[in-house]
C-alpha positions in Angstrom: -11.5 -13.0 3.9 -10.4 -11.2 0.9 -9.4 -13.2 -2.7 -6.5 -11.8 -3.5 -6.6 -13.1 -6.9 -10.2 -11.1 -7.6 -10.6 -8.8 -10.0 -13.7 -7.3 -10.9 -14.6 -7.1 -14.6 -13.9 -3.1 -15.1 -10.8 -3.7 -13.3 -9.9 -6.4 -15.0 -5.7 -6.1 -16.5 -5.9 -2.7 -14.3 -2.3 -1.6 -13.5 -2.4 1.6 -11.4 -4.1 0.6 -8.6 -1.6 -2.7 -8.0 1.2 0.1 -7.9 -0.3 1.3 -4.6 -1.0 -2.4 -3.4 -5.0 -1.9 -3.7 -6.6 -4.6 -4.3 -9.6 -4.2 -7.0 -12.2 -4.6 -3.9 -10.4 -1.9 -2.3 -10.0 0.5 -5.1 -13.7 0.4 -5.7 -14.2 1.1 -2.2 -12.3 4.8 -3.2 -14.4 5.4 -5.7 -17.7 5.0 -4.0 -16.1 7.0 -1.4 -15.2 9.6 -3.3 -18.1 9.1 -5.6 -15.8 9.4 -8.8 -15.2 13.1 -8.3 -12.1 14.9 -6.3 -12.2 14.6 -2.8 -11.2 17.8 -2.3 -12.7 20.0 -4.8 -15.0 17.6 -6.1 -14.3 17.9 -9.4 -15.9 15.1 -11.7 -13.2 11.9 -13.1 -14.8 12.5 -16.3 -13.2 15.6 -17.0 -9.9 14.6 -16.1 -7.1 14.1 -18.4 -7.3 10.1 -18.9 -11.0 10.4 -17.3 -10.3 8.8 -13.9 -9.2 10.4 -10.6 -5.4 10.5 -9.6 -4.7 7.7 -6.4 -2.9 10.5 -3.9 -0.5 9.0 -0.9 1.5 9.7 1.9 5.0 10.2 1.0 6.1 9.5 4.5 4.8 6.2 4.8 4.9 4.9 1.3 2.9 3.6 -1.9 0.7 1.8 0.2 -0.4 4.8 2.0 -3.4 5.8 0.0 -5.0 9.0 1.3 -7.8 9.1 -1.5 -8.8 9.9 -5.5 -7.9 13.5 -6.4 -8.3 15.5 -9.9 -4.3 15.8 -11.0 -4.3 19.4 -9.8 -5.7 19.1 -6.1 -3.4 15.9 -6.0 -0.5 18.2 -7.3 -0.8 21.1 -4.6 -2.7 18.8 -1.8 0.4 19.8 0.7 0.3 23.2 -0.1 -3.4 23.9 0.0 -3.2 22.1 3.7 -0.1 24.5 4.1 -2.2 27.6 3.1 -5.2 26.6 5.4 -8.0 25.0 2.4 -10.3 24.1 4.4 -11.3 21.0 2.4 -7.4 20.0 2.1 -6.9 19.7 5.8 -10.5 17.2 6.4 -9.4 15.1 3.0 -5.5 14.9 5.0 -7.6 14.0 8.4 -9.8 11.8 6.5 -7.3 9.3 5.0 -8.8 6.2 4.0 -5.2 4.4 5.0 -6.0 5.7 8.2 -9.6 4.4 8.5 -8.1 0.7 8.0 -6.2 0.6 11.3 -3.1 -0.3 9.8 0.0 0.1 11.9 2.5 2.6 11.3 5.3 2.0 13.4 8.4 -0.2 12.1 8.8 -3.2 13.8 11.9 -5.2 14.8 13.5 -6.8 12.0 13.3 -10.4 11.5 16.6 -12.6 11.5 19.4 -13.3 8.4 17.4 -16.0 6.5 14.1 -14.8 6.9 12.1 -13.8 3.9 9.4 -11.6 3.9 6.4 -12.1 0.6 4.4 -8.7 -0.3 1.4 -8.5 -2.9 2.1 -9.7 -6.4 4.2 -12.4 -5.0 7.4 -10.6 -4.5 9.8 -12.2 -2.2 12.5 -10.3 -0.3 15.2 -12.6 1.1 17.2 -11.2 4.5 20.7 -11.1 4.0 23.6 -10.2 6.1 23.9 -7.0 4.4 20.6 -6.6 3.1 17.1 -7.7 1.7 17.5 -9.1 -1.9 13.9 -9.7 -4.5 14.0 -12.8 -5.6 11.9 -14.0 -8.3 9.6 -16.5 -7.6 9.0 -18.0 -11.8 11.0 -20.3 -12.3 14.3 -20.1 -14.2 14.4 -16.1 -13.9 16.8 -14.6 -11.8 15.6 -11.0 -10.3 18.8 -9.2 -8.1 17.0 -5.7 -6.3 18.3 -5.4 -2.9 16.9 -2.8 -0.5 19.8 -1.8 2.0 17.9 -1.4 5.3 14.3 -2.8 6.9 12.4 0.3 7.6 12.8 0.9 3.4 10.9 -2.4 2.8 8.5 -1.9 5.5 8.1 2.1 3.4 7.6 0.1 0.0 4.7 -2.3 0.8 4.0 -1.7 4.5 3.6 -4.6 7.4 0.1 -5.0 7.0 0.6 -6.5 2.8 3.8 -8.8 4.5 3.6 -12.4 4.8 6.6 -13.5 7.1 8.8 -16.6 5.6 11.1 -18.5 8.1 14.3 -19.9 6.9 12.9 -23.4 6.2 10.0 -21.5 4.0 7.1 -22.2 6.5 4.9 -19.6 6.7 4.4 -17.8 9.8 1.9 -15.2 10.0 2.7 -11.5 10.3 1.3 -10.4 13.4 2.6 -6.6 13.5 2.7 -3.8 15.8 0.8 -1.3 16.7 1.4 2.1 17.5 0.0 1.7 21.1 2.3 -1.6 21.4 -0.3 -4.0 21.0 -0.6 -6.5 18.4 -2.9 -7.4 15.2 -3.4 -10.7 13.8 -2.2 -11.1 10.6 -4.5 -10.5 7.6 -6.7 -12.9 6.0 -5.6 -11.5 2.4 -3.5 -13.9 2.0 -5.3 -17.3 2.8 
């Protein structure tokens, strides 16, 4: 079971990493994967800009979809260096650590007007008839963002960091699919 609320001390007030929905646990799992230099060229984090590693992801699938740490100029020209035939791009691409999780990729069907759906950092979309609206869960603070269509909300956190709500607000776990049709209990992160 993983704490969402865990934070490790170095990590502790950390910001970029939460934009990619990693948790802290999972962020220090990149860097002793990578062991804090570029997976690709393995250039050292020290010499980098800001002295840390750039978190690279899949556009197609979203934020969530974190491939690995890069140096700023491999994360740059990753796509082009696959393109060109690098040999170290293309193992890095086949290599994704989003990949290595098991998450599913597929978009599943979309749940009913009235449903809400909670993703990390407690961020609740609400379902409705024209499309999913954020509400703000503090109290007296009113927070209108409205993404038009499903497959854009399943792009920004992914079905595996979704807690589904029904319309009386009891929770009912995610349990989405995957690629091969079957289905994946929902994950413990958020008990």
């Amino acid at each position: 079971m993983v704490n969402r609320g865990a934070t490790t001390r170095k990590h502790a007030g950390c910001v970029p990493h939460k934009r990619y929905l990693l948790l802290c646990q999972q962020y220090d799992e990149l860097l002793a994967r990578s062991g804090n230099r570029c997976e690709v060229c393995r250039a050292r984090a020290e010499r980098e800009p800001w002295g840390k590693l750039a978190i690279d992801h899949d556009h197609k699938f979203g934020l969530w979809a974190v491939r690995g740490l890069l140096c700023h100029n491999c994360n740059r020209t990753i796509d082009r260096m696959h393109a060109d035939g690098h040999p170290g791009a293309g193992a890095y691409l086949r290599n994704a650590w989003f990949l290595a999780q098991g998450w599913p990729l597929n978009v599943p069907a979309e749940p009913g007007i009235g449903y809400s759906v909670m993703i990390p950092h407690r961020k609740v979309w609400y379902r409705h008839e024209d499309a999913w609206h954020r509400v703000d869960v503090r109290p007296n603070i009113r927070d209108y963002h409205l993404i038009r269509g499903w497959p854009e909300l399943v792009h920004l956190a992914g079905t595996h960091n979704m807690l589904l709500l029904a319309p009386d607000r009891h929770e009912i776990r995610w349990t989405p699919l995957l690629d091969d049709g079957s289905s994946k209990g929902a994950r413990d992160a958020w008990e």
